[in-house]
matplotlib code that plots the C-alpha trace (Angstrom):
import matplotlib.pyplot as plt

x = [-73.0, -74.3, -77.9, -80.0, -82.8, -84.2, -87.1, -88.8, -90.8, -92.4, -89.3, -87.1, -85.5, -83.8, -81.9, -79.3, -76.9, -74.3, -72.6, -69.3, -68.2, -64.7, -65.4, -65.6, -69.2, -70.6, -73.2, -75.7, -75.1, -77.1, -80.7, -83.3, -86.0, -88.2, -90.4, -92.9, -93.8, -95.9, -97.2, -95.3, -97.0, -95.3, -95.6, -94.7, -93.1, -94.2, -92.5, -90.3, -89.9, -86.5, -87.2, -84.2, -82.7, -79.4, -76.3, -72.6, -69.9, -66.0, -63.2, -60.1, -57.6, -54.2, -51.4, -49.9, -45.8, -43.2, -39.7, -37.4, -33.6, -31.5, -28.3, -26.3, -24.9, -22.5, -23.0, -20.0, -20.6, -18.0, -19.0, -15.9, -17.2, -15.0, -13.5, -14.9, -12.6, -13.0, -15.4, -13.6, -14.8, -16.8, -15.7, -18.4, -16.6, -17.9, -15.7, -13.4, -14.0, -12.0, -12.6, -10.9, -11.9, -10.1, -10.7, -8.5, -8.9, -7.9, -9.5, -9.1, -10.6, -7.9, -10.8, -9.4, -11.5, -10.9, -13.9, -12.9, -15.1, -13.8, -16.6, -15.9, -15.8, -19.0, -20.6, -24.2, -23.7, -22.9, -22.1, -20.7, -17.5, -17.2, -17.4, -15.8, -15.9, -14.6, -14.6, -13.9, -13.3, -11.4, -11.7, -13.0, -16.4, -16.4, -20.2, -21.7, -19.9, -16.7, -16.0, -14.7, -16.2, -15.1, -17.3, -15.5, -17.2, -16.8, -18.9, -17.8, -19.9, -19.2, -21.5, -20.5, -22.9, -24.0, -26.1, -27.2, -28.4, -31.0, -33.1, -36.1, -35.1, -32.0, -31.1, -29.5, -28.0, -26.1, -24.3, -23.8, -22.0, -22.3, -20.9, -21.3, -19.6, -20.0, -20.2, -22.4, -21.2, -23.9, -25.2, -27.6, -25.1, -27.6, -27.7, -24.1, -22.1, -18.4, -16.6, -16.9, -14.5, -16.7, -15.4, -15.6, -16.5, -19.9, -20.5, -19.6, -22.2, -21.2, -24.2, -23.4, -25.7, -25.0, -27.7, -28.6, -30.5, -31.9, -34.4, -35.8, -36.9, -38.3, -36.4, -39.9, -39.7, -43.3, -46.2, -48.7, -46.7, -46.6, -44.0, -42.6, -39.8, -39.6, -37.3, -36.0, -34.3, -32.5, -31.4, -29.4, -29.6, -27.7, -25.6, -23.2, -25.7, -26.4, -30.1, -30.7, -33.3, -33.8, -36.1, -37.4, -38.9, -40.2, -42.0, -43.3, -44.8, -46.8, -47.7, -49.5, -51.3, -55.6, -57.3, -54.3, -54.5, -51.4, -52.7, -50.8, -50.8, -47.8, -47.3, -45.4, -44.8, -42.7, -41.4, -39.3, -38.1, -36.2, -35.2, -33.3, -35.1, -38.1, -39.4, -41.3, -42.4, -44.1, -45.6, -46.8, -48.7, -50.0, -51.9, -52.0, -53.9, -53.2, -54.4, -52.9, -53.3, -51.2, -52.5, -51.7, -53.7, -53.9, -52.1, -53.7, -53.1, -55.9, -55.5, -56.0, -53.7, -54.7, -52.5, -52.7, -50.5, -49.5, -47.8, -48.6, -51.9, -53.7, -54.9, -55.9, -55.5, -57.3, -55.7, -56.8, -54.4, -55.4, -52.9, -54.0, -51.7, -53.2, -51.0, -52.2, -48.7, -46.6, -43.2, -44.5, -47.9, -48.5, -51.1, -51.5, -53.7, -53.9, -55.0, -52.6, -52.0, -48.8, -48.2, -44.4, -43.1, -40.7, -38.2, -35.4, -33.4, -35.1, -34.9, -31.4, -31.1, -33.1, -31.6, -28.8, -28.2, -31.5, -32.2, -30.9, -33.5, -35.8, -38.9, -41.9, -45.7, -45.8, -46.9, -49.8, -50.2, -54.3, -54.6, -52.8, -54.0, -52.0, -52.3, -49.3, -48.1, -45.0, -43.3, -41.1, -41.3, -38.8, -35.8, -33.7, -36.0, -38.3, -40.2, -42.6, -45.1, -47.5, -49.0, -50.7, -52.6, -51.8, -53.5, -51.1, -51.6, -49.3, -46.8, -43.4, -41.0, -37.5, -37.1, -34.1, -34.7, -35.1, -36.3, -33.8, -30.7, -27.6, -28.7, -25.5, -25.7, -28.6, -27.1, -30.4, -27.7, -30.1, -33.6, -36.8, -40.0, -43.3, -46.7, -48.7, -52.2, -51.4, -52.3, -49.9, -49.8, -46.6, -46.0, -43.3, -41.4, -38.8, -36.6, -34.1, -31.9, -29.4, -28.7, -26.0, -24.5, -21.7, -23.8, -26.6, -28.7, -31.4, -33.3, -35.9, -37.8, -40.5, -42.2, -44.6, -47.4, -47.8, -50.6, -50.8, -53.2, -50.9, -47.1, -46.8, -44.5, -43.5, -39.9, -37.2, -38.8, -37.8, -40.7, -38.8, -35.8, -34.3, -31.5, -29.3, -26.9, -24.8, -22.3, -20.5, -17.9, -15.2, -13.8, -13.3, -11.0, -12.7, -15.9, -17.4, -20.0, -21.7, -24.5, -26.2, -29.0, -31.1, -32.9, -35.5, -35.6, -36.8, -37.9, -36.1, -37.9, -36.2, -37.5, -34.5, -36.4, -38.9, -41.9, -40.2, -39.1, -36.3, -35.6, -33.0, -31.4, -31.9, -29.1, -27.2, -24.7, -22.5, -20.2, -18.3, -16.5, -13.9, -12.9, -9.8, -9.3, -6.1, -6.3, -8.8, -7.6, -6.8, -8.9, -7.8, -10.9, -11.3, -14.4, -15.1, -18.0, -19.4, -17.4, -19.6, -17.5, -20.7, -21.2, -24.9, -27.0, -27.9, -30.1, -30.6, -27.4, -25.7, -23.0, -21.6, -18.1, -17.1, -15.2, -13.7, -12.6, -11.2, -8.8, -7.7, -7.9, -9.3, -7.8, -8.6, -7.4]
y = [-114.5, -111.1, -110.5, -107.7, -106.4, -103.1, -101.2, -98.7, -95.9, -92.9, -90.0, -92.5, -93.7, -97.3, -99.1, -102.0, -104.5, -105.7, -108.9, -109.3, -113.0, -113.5, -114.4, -111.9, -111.7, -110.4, -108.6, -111.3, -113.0, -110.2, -111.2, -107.9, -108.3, -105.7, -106.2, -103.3, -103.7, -100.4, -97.5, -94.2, -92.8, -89.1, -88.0, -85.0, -85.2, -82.6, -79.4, -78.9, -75.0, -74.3, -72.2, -69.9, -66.9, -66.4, -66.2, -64.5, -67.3, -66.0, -67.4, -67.5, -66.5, -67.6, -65.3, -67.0, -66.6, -67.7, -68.2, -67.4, -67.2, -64.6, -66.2, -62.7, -62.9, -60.3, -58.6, -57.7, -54.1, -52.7, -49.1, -47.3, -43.3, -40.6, -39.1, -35.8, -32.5, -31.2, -28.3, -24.6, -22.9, -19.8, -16.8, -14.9, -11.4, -8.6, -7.0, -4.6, -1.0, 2.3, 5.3, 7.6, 8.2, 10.3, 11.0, 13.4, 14.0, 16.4, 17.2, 19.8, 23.2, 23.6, 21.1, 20.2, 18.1, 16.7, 14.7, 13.9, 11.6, 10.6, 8.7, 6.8, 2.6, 0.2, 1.6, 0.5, 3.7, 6.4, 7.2, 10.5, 12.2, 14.9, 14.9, 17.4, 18.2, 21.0, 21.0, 24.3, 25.0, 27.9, 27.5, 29.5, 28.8, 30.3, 31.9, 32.1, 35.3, 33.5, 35.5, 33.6, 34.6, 33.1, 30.3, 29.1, 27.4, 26.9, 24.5, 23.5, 21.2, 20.4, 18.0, 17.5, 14.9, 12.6, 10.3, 8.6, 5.1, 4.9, 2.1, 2.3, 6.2, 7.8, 11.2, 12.7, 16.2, 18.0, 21.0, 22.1, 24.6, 25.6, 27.7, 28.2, 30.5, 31.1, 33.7, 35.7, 34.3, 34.3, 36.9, 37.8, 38.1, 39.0, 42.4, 42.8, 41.7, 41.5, 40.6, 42.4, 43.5, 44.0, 44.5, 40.6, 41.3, 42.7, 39.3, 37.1, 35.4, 33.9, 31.8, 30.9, 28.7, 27.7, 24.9, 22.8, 19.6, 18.1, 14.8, 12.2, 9.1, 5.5, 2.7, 0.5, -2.7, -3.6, -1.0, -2.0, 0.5, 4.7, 5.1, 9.1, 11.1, 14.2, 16.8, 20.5, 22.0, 25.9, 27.4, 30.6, 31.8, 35.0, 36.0, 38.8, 41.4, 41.2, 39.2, 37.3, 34.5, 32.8, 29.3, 27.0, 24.0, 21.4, 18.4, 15.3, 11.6, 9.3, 5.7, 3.0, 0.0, 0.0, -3.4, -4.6, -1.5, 1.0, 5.0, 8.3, 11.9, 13.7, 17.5, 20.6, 23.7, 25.7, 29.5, 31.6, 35.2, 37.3, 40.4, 41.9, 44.9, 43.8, 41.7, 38.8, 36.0, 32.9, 30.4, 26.8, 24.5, 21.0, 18.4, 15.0, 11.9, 8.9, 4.6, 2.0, -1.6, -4.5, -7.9, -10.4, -9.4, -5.6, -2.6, 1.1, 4.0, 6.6, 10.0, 13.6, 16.9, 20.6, 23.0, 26.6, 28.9, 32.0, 34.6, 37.8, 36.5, 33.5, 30.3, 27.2, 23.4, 20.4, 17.4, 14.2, 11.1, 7.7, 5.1, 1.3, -1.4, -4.7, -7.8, -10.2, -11.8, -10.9, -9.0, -9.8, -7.7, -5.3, -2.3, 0.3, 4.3, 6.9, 10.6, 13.0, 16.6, 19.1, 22.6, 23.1, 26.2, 28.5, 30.0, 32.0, 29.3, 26.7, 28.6, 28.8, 25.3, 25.1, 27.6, 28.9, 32.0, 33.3, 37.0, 37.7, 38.1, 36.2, 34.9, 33.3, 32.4, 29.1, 26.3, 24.3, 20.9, 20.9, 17.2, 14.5, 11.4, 8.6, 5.1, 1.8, -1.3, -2.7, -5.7, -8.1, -9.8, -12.7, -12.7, -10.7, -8.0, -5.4, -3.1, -0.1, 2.1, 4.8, 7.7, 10.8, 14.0, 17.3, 20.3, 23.6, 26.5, 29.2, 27.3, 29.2, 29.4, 30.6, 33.5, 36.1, 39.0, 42.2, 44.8, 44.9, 45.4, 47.7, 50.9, 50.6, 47.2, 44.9, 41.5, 39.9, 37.1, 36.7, 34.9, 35.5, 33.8, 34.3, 32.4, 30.5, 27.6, 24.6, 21.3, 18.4, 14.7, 12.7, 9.3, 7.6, 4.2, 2.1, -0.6, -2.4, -5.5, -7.4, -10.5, -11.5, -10.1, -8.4, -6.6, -4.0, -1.8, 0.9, 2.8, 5.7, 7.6, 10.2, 12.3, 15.5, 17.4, 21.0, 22.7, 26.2, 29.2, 32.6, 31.8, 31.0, 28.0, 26.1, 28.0, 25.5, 22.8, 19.7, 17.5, 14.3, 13.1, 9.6, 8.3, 5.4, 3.9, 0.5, -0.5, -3.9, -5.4, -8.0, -9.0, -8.1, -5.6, -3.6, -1.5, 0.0, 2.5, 4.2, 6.5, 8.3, 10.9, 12.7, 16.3, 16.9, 20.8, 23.8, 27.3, 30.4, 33.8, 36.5, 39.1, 39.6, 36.7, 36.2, 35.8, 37.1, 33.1, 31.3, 27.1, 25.5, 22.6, 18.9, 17.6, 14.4, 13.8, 10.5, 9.5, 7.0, 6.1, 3.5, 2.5, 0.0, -1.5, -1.9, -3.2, -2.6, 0.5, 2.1, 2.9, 4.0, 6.3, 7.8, 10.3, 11.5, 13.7, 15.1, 13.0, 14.1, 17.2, 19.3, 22.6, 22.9, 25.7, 24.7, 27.7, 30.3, 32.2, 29.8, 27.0, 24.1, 23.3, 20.7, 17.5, 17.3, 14.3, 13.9, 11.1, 10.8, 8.1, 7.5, 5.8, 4.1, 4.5]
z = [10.6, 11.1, 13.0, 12.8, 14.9, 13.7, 15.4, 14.1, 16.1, 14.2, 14.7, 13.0, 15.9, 14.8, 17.4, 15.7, 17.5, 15.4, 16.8, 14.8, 14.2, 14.0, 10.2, 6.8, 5.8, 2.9, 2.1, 0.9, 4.2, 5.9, 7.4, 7.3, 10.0, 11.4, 14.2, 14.9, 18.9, 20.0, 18.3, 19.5, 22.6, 23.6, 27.2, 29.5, 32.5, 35.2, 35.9, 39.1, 40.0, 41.9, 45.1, 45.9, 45.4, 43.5, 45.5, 44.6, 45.2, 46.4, 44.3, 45.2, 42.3, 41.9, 40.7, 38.0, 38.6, 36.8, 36.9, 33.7, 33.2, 30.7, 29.4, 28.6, 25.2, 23.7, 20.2, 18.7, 17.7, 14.7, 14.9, 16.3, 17.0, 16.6, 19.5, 20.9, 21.8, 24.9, 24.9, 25.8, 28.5, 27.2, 29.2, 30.8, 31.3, 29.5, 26.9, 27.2, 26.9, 27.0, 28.5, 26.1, 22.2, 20.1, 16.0, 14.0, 10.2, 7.5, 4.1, 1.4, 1.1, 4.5, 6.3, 9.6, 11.9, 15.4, 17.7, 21.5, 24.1, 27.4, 30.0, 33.0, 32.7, 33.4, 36.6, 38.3, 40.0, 37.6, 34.0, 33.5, 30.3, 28.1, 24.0, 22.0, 18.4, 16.0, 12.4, 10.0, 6.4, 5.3, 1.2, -1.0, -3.8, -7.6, -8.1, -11.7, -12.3, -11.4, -8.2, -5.6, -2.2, 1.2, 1.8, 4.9, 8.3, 12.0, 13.7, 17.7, 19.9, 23.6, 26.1, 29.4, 30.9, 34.1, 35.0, 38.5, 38.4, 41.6, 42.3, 40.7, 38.5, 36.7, 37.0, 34.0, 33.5, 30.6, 30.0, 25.9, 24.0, 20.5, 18.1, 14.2, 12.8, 8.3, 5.9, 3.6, 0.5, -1.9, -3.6, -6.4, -9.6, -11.6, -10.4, -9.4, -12.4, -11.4, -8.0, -4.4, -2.8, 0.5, 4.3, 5.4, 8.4, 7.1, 5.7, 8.9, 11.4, 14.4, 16.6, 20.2, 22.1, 25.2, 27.2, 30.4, 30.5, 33.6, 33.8, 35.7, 34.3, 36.2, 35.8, 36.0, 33.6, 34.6, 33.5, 36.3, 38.1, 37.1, 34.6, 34.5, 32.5, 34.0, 31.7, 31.3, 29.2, 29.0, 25.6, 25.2, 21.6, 20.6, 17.3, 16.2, 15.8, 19.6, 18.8, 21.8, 22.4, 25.4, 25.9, 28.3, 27.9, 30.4, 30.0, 30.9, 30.1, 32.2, 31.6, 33.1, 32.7, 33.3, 32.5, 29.8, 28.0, 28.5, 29.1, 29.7, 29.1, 28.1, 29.3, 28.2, 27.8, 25.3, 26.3, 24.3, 24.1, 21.6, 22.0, 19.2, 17.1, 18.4, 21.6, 20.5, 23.2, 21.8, 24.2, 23.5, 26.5, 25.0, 26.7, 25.2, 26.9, 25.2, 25.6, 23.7, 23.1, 21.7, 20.7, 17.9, 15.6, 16.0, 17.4, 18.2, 20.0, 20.4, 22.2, 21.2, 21.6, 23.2, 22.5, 23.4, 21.4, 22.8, 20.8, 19.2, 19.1, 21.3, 19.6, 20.5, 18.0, 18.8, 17.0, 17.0, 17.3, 16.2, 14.9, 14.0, 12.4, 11.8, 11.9, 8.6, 8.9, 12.4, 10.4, 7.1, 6.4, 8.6, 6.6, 8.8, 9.3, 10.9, 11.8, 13.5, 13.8, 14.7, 16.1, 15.3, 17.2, 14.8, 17.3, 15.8, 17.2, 15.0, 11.9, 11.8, 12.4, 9.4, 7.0, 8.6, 5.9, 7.7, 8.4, 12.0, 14.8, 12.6, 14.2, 12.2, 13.0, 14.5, 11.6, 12.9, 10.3, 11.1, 10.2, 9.0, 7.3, 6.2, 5.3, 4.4, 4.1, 5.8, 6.4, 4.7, 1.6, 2.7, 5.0, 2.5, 2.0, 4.3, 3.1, 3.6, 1.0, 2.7, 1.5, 3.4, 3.1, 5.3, 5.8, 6.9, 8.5, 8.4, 6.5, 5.5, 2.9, 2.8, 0.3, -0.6, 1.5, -0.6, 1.3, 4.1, 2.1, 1.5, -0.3, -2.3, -2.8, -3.4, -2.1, -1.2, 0.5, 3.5, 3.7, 5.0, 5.4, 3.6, 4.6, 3.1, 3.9, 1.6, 1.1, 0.3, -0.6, 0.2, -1.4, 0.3, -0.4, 1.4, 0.6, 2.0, 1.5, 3.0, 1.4, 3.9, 7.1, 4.7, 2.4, 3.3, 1.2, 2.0, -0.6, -0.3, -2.4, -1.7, -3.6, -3.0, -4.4, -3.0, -3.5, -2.8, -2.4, -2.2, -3.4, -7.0, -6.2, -2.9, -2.6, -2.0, -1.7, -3.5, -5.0, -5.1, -3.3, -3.5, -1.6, -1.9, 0.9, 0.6, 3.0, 2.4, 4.9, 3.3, 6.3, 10.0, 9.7, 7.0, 6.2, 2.7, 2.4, -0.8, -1.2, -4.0, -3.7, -6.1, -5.4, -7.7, -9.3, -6.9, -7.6, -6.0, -5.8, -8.1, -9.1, -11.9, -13.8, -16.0, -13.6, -11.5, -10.2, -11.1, -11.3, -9.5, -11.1, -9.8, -6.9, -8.0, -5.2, -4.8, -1.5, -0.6, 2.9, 3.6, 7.2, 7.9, 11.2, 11.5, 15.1, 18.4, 19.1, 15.6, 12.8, 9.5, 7.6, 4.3, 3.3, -0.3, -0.9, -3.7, -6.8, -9.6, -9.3, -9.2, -7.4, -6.6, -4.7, -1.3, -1.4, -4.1, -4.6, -2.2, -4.6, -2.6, -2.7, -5.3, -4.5, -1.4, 0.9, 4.8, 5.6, 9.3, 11.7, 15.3, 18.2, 21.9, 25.1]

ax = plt.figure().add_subplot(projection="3d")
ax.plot(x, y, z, "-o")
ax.set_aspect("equal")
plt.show()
C-alpha cells in the first residue's frame, strides 16, 4: 500500500512521500488526499552589507613536469645515392701570356704585309714594347680608257710606348712614326683619251709624320675625389713637295662628385702651322663645363662648349650640350635626346687623312656643326636581339667638299688627279638604324643602315657624299680552333664635279662590296688566316677618277713567342 500526502501552496510547490511496500501496487490502489494548511504568506529577509575592501590573494603555481622515455627504433631506408667525384681544384694563376707577336701575310697585286708587337710581361710597375707594321702594293689598275696606271701603296706605322703605374696616377708616353707613300693614278680620261706615258715620279706622294704623346691620368676608382687626364700631343706633318705643318695639342678633363651629381670641365687648345706656298696658322681654345647624373629611371648630362677659333679670321661658337636617356625598361627601352654642337678643326694633316689624293699644302676653313638635334630608341627586344633607331638634324657652317682641282694643273696636260675643297652652309637630316643578333655564342651578326638628306644652298650637289650606306658583318665560330667572318656593304650613288659633263656633274655608280675572312688556330701560338676582299670582281671609284683594285686576297699566318 502506497500513501500520499500532497500539499499545495500558490507557486505550485507540492511536497510527496512515497513509502514503497515490499509489494507490486497498482494504480487503483493509490489513495489522493490533499490537505490545504495555510494560505501562502511571502516575506523578506533583511539585507546584510559586507564592509571591506577587496584584497589580491598570492598563489603559488606549480610547474607541471614530466618524465617521458624514447625507445629508438631504426627505419630501414632503401635509397642508395650515387657517389660524388672529388671536386678539382680550380687553379687560380692567371694565363699565360707572351711577350712577342709576330703576323706575316702575302696577297696579290705583289701585297706583302708584315705587323710586329713585342711588350714586356704582367707588371704593377710598368708596361712598356714596340709595334711595327708595313704593308705595300706594287700592282697596277686599268682606267676606263683601259690604261693601266701604277696604283701602288706604302703605308708604315711604328709606336714605341710606356707606361708607369704610381699609386694613385699612370704616366704614359709614346713615340710614332708614319709614312704613306701612293701615286697619282687617276686622271680625267675624258679629256685625255689614250695612255700616259708621264715621269712617275711627277705622280708620287710621299707623307711622313713623325709624333710624341705624353699624359697623366688618376688612377681614382671613387669620384668624391678630383679625377684628371692631363695629355699632349706633337705632330710633324710634311710631304714631298717640302709642305710642312707642325701641331700641338694639349688638353685636359676634370671630374668630381658635388651632392651625388658628377661635374667637370674639359680644356684644350689646338695649334697648328703650315708653311708651304703660304703660312697659315689656325688656333682652337674650347672650354666645356659639364654635370651629370645617373639614377634608375633617368640619365643626363648638361654642359655647354666655348670655343674661340683663331685663324685667318677670329671667331667665337657657343654650343650647347644636353643629353637625356630615360630608362622605361633598364637594357630593354631606353628613348633618348639631345642638343649638341661641333667645331672640327681642318688641318692639312686631317685632310689627308681624309682624302688622301688631296692638293698638297691644302688647308681648309674650319667646319663648325652650329647645332645638333637628335632623338632614339635603344635597347633590346629579347636576349637575342639589341637594337637602336635615332634620327637628327644639323646645321653647318663652312662645310667642305672634295672636288677635282682644275685650276692648278699642268698646262700640257689637264689631269685634274688632285682635289680641292669648296664651301658650303647646309642643312642635313640623318636617319640611322642598328641591328644586331647573336642567337648563340657561335654566331654574331651586326647590321647598319644610314641614310642622309643634304640640303644645300651654293653647290649643286653634296660632292662625294653617299646618301645611303648599309653594312653587313657576320662572324660564326664552329669550334675552338676556328673563326668565320663575312661582310657586305652597299654605297649608295654620288656625284663628282666635271666640267666635261652635261651640267657640268657627273654620277658615280653605287658601291656593292663583299669580304670574307677565315682564321684557323692551329695551336696557342699559331694562327693560320685567310683575307678575300672585294669578290664581286668590281672596280669602283673611291673618288672621281680614282678605280679600286678588283679582287684581291692575303693569306699568311701569325705566331707567339
Amino acid at each position: 500500500m502506497i500513501r500520499a500526502i500532497f500539499k499545495y501552496k500558490p507557486g505550485f510547490l507540492v511536497s510527496a512521500i512515497l513509502i514503497f511496500s515490499g509489494s507490486q501496487l497498482s494504480s487503483q490502489e493509490l489513495n489522493k488526499e490533499v490537505y490545504v494548511v495555510r494560505p501562502y504568506e511571502p516575506t523578506l529577509s533583511d539585507a546584510n552589507k559586507y564592509n571591506f575592501l577587496p584584497q589580491t590573494d598570492d598563489f603559488e603555481t606549480a610547474t607541471p613536469k614530466f618524465r617521458y622515455s624514447i625507445t629508438p627504433i631504426r627505419i630501414a631506408n632503401p635509397f642508395d645515392p650515387d657517389p660524388i667525384k672529388a671536386a678539382k681544384t680550380v687553379t687560380t694563376s692567371l694565363p699565360r701570356i707572351y711577350n712577342t707577336w709576330i703576323k706575316l701575310g702575302m696577297g696579290n697585286y705583289s701585297t706583302p704585309m708584315a705587323e710586329f708587337n713585342i711588350s714586356n710581361l704582367r707588371s704593377k710597375e710598368y708596361a712598356y714594347g714596340a709595334y711595327l707594321y708595313h704593308k705595300s702594293s706594287h700592282g697596277n689598275v686599268r682606267l676606263s680608257n683601259d690604261d693601266k696606271v701604277k696604283a701602288g701603296y706604302v703605308v708604315n706605322r711604328m709606336n714605341l710606348y710606356l707606361k708607369r703605374f704610381l699609386k694613385s696616377s699612370t704616366i704614359s708616353g709614346n713615340l710614332r712614326f708614319n709614312q704613306d707613300g701612293f701615286n697619282y693614278y687617276g686622271y680625267n680620261t675624258e679629256r685625255i683619251a689614250g695612255p700616259l706615258d708621264l715621269d712617275r715620279d711627277s705622280l708620287k706622294q710621299r707623307i711622313f709624320n713623325p709624333g710624341i704623346d705624353a699624359g697623366i691620368q688618376s688612377n681614382m676608382t671613387d669620384n668624391e675625389q678630383l679625377n684628371y687626364n692631363i695629355a699632349a700631343s706633337y705632330d710633324y706633318f710634311f710631304d714631298k713637295q717640302k709642305n710642312k705643318e707642325s701641331s700641338l695639342l694639349i688638353k685636359s678633363a676634370l671630374s668630381k662628385n658635388f651632392n651625388e651629381m658628377l661635374g667637370g670641365v674639359d680644356l684644350s687648345i689646338d695649334y697648328s702651322n703650315l708653311k708651304g706656298m703660304d703660312t697659315l696658322s689656325n688656333t682652337i681654345v674650347r672650354i666645356n663645363p659639364w654635370i651629370s647624373k645617373r639614377s634608375a629611371d633617368w640619365n643626363f648630362k648638361l654642359g655647354f662648349e666655348a670655343v674661340v677659333d683663331a685663324a685667318n679670321i677670329t671667331n667665337f661658337y657657343f654650343y650647347p650640350r644636353a643629353n637625356l636617356d630615360i630608362i622605361i625598361i633598364e637594357d630593354v627601352l631606353v628613348p633618348f635626346i639631345g642638343l649638341t654642337g661641333a667645331l672640327q678643326k681642318n688641318s692639312y694633316r686631317n685632310l689627308h687623312n681624309e682624302n688622301q689624293f688631296v692638293k698638297p699644302g691644302l688647308s681648309l676653313k674650319n667646319t663648325s656643326s652650329n647645332i645638333i638635334v637628335y632623338g632614339g630608341l635603344k635597347g633590346n627586344i629579347n636576349s637575342l636581339l639589341r637594337f637602336r633607331a635615332d634620327v637628327s638634324y644639323t646645321v653647318y657652317k663652312n662645310y667642305h667638299f672634295f672636288v677635282n682641282d682644275t685650276i692648278t694643273e699642268s698646262l700640257l696636260l689637264p689631269l685634274q688627279n688632285q682635289f680641292t675643297g669648296v664651301y658650303d652652309d647646309i642643312n642635313l637630316i640623318t636617319y640611322h638604324g642598328q641591328l644586331a643578333l647573336q642567337p648563340s655564342e657561335k654566331i654574331e651578326m651586326v647590321l647598319d643602315a644610314r641614310y642622309v638628306d643634304y640640303k644645300t644652298f651654293e653647290e649643286p650637289k653634296p660632292w662625294h657624299k653617299p646618301n645611303l650606306v648599309i653594312g653587313l658583318d657576320a662572324s660564326y665560330k664552329p669550334g675552338q680552333k676556328m673563326e668565320i667572318g663575312a661582310g657586305v656593304s652597299l654605297v649608295g650613288k654620288r656625284w663628282a664635279r666635271d666640267y666635261s659633263q652635261p651640267d657640268n656633274m657627273k654620277e658615280l655608280d653605287p658601291v656593292i662590296d663583299a669580304n670574307f675572312s677565315l682564321n684557323y688556330h692551329y695551336s696557342k701560338l699559331l694562327t693560320v688566316f685567310a683575307n678575300l676582299y672585294n669578290l664581286s670582281e668590281r672596280s669602283y671609284e673611291i673618288w672621281n677618277q680614282y678605280p679600286s683594285q678588283r679582287f684581291n686576297f692575303m693569306i699568311g699566318f701569325s705566331y707567339k713567342l
